[in-house]
C-alpha positions as CSV (number, residue, x, y, z in Angstrom):
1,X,-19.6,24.2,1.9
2,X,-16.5,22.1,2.0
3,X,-16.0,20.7,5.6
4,X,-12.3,20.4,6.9
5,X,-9.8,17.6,6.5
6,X,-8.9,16.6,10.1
7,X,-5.7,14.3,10.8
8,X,-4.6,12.9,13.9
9,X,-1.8,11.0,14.8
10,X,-2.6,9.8,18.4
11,X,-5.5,8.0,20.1
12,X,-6.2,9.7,23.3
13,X,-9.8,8.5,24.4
14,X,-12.3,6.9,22.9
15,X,-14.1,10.2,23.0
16,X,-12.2,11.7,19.9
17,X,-13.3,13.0,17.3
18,X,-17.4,12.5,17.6
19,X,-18.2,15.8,15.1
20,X,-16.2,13.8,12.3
21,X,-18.0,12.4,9.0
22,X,-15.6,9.5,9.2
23,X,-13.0,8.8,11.9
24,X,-11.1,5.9,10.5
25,X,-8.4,4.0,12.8
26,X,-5.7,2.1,11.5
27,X,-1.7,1.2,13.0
28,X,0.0,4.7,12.7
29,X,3.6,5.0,11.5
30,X,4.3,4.3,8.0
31,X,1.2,2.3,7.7
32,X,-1.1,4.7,8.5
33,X,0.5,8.1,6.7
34,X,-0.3,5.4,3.4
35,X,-3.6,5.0,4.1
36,X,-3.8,9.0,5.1
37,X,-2.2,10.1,1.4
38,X,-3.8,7.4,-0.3
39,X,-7.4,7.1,1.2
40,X,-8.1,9.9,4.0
41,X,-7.1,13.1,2.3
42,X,-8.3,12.3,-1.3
43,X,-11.9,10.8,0.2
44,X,-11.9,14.3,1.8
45,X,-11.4,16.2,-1.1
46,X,-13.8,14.1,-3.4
47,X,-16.8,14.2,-1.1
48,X,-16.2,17.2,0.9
49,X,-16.6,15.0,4.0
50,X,-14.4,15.4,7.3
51,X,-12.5,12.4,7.8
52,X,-9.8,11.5,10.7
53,X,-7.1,9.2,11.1
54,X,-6.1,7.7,14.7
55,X,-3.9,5.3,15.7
56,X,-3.5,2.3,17.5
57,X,-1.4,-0.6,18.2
58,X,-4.0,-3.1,17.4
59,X,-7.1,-1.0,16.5
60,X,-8.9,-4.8,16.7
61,X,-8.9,-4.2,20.5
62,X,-10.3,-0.6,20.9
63,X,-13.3,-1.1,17.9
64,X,-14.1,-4.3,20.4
65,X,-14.4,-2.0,23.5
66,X,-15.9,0.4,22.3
67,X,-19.0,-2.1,20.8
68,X,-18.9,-4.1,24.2
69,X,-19.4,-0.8,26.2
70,X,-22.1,0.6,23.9
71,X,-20.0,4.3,22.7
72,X,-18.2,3.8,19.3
73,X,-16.6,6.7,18.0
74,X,-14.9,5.0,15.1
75,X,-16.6,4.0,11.5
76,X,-13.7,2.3,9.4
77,X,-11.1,0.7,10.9
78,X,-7.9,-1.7,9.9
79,X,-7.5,-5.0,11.1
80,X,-5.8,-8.1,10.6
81,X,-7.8,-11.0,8.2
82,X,-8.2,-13.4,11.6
83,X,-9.5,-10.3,13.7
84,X,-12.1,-9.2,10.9
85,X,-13.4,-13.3,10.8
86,X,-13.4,-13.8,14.4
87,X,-15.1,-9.8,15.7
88,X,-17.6,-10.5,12.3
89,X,-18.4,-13.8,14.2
90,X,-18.8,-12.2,17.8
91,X,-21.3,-9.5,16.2
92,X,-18.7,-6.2,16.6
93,X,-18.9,-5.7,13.1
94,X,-21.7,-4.1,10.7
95,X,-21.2,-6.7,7.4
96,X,-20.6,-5.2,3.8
97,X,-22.9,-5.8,0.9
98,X,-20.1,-7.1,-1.5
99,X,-22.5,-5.9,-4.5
100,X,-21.8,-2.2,-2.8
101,X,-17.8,-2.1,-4.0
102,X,-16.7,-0.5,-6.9
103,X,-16.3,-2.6,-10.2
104,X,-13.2,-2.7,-11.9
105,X,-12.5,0.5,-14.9
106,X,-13.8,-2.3,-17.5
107,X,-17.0,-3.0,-15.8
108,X,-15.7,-6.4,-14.3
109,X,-17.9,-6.8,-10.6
110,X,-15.5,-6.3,-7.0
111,X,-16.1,-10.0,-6.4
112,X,-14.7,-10.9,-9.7
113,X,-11.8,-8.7,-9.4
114,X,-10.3,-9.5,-6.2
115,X,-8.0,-12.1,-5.2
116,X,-10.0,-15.1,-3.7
117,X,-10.5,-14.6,-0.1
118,X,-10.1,-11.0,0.1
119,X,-13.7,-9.8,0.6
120,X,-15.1,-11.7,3.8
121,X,-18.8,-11.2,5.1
122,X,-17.8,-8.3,7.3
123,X,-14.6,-7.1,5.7
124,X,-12.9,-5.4,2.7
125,X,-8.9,-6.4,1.6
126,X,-7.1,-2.9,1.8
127,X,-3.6,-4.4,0.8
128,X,-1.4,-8.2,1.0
129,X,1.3,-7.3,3.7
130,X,3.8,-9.7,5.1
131,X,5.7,-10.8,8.3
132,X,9.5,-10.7,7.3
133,X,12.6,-10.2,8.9
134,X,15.1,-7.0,7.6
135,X,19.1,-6.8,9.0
136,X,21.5,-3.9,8.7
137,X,23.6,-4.5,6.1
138,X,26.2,-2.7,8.1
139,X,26.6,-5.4,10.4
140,X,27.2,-8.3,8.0
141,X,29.9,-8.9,4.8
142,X,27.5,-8.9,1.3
143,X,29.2,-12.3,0.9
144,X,28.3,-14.0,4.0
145,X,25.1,-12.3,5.0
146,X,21.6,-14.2,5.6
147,X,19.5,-15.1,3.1
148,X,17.3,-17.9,4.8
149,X,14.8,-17.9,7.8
150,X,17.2,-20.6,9.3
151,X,19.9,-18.3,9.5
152,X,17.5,-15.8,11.9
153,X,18.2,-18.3,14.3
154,X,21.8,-18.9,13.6
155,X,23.5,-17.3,16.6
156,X,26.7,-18.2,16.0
157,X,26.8,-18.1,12.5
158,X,25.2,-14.4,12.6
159,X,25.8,-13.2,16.0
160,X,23.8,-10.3,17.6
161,X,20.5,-9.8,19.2
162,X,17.3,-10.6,17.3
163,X,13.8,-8.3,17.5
164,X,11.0,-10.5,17.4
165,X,7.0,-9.8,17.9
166,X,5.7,-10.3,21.1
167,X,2.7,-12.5,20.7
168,X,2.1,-16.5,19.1
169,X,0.7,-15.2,15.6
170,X,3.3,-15.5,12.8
171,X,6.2,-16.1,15.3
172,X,5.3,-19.5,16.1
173,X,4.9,-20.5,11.7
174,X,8.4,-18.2,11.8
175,X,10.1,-21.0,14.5
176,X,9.0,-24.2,12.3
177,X,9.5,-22.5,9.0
178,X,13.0,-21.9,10.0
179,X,13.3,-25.5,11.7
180,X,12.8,-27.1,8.4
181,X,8.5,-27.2,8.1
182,X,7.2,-26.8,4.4
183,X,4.9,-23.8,4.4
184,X,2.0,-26.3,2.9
185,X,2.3,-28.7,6.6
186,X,2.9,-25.5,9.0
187,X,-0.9,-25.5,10.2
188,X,-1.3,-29.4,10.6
189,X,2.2,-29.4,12.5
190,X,1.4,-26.5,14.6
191,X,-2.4,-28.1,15.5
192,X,-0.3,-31.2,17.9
193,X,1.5,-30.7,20.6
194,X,4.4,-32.4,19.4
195,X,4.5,-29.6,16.8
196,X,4.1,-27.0,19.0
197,X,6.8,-28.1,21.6
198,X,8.7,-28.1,18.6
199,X,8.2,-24.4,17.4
200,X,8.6,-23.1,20.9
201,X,11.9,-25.8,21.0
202,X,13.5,-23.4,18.0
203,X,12.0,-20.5,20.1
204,X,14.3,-21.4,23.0
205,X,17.1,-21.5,20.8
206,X,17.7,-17.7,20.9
207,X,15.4,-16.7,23.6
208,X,18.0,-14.8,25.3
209,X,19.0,-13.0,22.7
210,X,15.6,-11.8,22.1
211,X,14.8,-8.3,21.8
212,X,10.6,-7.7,22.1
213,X,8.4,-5.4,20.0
214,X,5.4,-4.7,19.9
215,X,4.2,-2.0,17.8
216,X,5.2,-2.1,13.9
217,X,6.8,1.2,14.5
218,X,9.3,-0.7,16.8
219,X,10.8,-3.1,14.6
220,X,13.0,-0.5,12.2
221,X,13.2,1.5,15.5
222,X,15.5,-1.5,17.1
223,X,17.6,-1.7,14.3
224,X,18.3,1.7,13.7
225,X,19.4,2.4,17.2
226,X,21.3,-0.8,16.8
227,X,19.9,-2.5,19.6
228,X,19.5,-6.3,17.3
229,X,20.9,-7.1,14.1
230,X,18.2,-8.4,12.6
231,X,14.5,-8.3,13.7
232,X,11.3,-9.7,12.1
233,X,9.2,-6.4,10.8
234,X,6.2,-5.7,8.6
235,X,8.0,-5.4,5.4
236,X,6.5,-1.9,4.6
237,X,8.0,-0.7,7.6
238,X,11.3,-1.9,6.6
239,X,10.5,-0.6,2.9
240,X,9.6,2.9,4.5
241,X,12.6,3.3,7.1
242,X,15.1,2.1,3.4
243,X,13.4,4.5,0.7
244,X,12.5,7.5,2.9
245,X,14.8,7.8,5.5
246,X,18.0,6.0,3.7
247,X,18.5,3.1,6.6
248,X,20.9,0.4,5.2
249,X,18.2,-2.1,5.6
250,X,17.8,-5.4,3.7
251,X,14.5,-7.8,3.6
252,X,15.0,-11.3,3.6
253,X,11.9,-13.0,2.3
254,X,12.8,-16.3,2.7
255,X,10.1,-17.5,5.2
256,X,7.4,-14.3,4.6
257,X,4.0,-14.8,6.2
258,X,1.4,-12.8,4.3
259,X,-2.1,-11.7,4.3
260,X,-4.6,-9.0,4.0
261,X,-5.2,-6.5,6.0
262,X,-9.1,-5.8,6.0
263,X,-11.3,-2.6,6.3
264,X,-14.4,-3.0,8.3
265,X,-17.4,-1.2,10.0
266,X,-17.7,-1.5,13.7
267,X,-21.0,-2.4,14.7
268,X,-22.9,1.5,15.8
269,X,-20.4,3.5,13.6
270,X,-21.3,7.1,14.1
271,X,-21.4,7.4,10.7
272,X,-22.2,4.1,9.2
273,X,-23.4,5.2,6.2
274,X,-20.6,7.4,4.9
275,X,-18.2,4.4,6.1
276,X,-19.6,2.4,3.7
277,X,-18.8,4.9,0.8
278,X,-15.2,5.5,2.8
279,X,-14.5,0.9,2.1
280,X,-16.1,1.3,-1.7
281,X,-14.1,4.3,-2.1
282,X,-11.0,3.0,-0.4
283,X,-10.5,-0.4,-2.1
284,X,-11.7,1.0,-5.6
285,X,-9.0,-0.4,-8.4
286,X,-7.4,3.3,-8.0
287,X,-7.6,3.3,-4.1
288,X,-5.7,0.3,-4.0
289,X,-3.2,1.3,-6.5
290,X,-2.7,4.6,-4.4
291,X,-2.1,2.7,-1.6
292,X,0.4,0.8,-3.3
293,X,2.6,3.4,-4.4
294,X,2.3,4.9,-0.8
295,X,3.8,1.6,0.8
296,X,4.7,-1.8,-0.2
297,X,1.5,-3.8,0.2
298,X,0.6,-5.5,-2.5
299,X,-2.7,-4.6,-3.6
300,X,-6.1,-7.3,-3.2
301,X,-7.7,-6.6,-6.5
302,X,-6.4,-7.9,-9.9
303,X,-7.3,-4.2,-11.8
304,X,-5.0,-2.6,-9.3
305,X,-2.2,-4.4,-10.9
306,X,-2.1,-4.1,-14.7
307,X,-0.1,-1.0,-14.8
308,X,3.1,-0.4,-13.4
309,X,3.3,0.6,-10.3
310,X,5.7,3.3,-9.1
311,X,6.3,4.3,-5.6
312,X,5.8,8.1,-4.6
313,X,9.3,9.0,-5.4
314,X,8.4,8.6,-8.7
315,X,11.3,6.1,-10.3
316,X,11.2,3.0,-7.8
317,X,9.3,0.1,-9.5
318,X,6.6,-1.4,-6.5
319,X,6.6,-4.9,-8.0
320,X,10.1,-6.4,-6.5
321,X,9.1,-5.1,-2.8
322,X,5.6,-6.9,-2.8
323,X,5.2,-10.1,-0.9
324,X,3.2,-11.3,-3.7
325,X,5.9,-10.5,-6.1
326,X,6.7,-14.5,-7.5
327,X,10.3,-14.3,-6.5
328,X,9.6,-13.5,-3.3
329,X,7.2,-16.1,-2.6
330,X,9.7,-18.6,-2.3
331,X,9.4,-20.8,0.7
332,X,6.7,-18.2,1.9
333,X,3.6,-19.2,3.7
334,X,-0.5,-17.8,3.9
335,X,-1.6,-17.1,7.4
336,X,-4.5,-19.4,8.0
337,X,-7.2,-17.0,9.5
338,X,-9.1,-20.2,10.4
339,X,-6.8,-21.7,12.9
340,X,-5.9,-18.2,14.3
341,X,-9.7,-17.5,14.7
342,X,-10.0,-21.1,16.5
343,X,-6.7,-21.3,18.3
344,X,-4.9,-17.6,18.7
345,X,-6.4,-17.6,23.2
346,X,-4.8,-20.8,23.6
347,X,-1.8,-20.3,22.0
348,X,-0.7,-16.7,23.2
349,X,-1.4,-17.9,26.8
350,X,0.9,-20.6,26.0
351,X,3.4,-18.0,25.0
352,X,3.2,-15.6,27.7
353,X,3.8,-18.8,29.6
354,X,6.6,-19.6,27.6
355,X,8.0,-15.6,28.0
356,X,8.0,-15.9,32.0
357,X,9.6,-19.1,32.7
């Protein structure tokens, strides 16, 4: 007998959900309904499995906790590209047989068929999303809007408060890609100090004019309620809060930071097994394109992409609101997972330094 679809939209306890088939955690807003229409519900309905979504902020931090203190209640969940290298590393995560995911619909292997880089030892591309920034286009003239991450921190040129991420990670490549830093010498400038005095030099520049987020539902949230003018954002958000909710938003791409976002097994899933099938299922060619017309994340695997993709409203062409679309990789940088993985505790206690003085 068919067993129920179960969906959830908060994490309460990490005692949720234990009768589930799969419980998978990913970031909640617009993120996670994607990966609920897109994976969840039709995984349910193929296999006859339960599945659950939760949320978190970070779900890297609760999978960690949960391994540490021996009670894991989660099988799949979605984490950043550094997080899935460095908890692979520390032994949180189950690894994935590559030779496991789905070939492409002419035969062509999973290893073949995704971009380089975007199956790791212990984790499975689900998407390519980006770090942006998005303004209302209420605030500024079409003619004399920005267009440049310079102009983010052009106070006087731009007035109004800015929304920024609170944390090191894609802020501090933000600061020196708007200071004048190619993309191709961010990481060797941000490895001395001289370059990191200088991306927390631009930092200081609009400080207190700084508006914090934290959680990706946040970002949009600021600039609806008109509390900044512009903010940095995962583009999807920004995508989401323009198409379904008709926010006079506008991404500037100029300055994008992009990566994947990874699915991966915590070590003593529940359900280990069926996860497994969940990631082969999820980040088929067709699981990706799903996803993709659900949200705009560029999908990991080259199959996903050879027809046209067409978000859910069925008439709004995907391929001008991906990161990876070539005009919009202008001056746009790849997050290094290697010096995040090495550096990311020395550099966030730099900047909660930074934040209290």
């Amino acid at each position: 007998m068919k067993k129920t679809l179960i969906l959830t939209t908060a994490l309460v306890s990490f005692g949720f959900a234990a009768h589930a088939d799969v419980t998978v955690m990913s970031w909640g807003g617009a993120y996670g309904a994607a990966q609920t229409e897109a994976h969840v519900k039709p995984w349910a309905a193929a296999t006859g499995n339960a599945a659950v979504m939760v949320d978190a902020d970070n779900p890297a931090q609760p999978i960690k906790a949960m391994v540490e203190a021996g009670n894991v209640t989660v099988d799949v969940a979605s984490v950043e590209y550094a997080d899935a290298i460095r908890l692979c590393d520390e032994g949180v995560l189950e690894p994935i047989d590559a030779a496991m995911l789905a070939p492409a619909p002419d035969g062509t292997a999973a290893t073949d068929d995704f971009f380089p880089g975007a199956v790791t030892e212990c984790g499975v591309s689900t998407d390519i999303w980006a770090n942006v920034y998005a303004y209302d286009t209420t605030k500024f003239p079409a003619d004399a809007a920005p267009k440049t991450a310079a102009d983010f921190f052009d106070l006087a040129k731009f007035p109004g408060k800015r929304g920024l991420k609170k944390g090191a990670k894609a802020v501090l490549e933000f600061a020196l890609l708007a200071d004048g830093v190619a993309p191709a010498d961010i990481y060797t400038t941000l490895s001395t100090p001289e370059g990191l005095d200088r991306a927390f030099a631009k930092l200081d520049t609009i400080k207190s004019d700084v508006v914090w987020w934290e959680a990706g539902a946040q970002a949009p949230q600021l600039l609806a309620d008109g509390e900044v003018a512009m903010t940095t954002a995962y583009n999807g958000r920004i995508f989401a809060a323009a198409l379904n909710e008709g926010k006079p938003f506008q991404i500037v791409w100029d300055g994008q930071i992009y990566e994947n976002e990874m699915f991966v097994v915590p070590k003593g899933a529940p359900n280990a097994a069926d996860a497994m099938e969940f990631v082969k299922f999820a980040t088929s060619t067709e699981g990706l394109r799903a996803s993709a017309q659900q949200i705009s994340y560029g999908p990991a695997r080259k199959s996903s992409m050879k027809e046209e993709l067409i978000f859910k409203d069925g008439k709004t062409v995907m391929a001008p609101h991906l990161p990876t679309a070539p005009e919009n990789l202008t001056n746009a940088l790849e997050t290094s997972a290697t010096f995040w993985v090495d550096h990311d505790a020395e550099l966030n206690e730099r900047f909660q330094a930074w934040l209290s003085q």
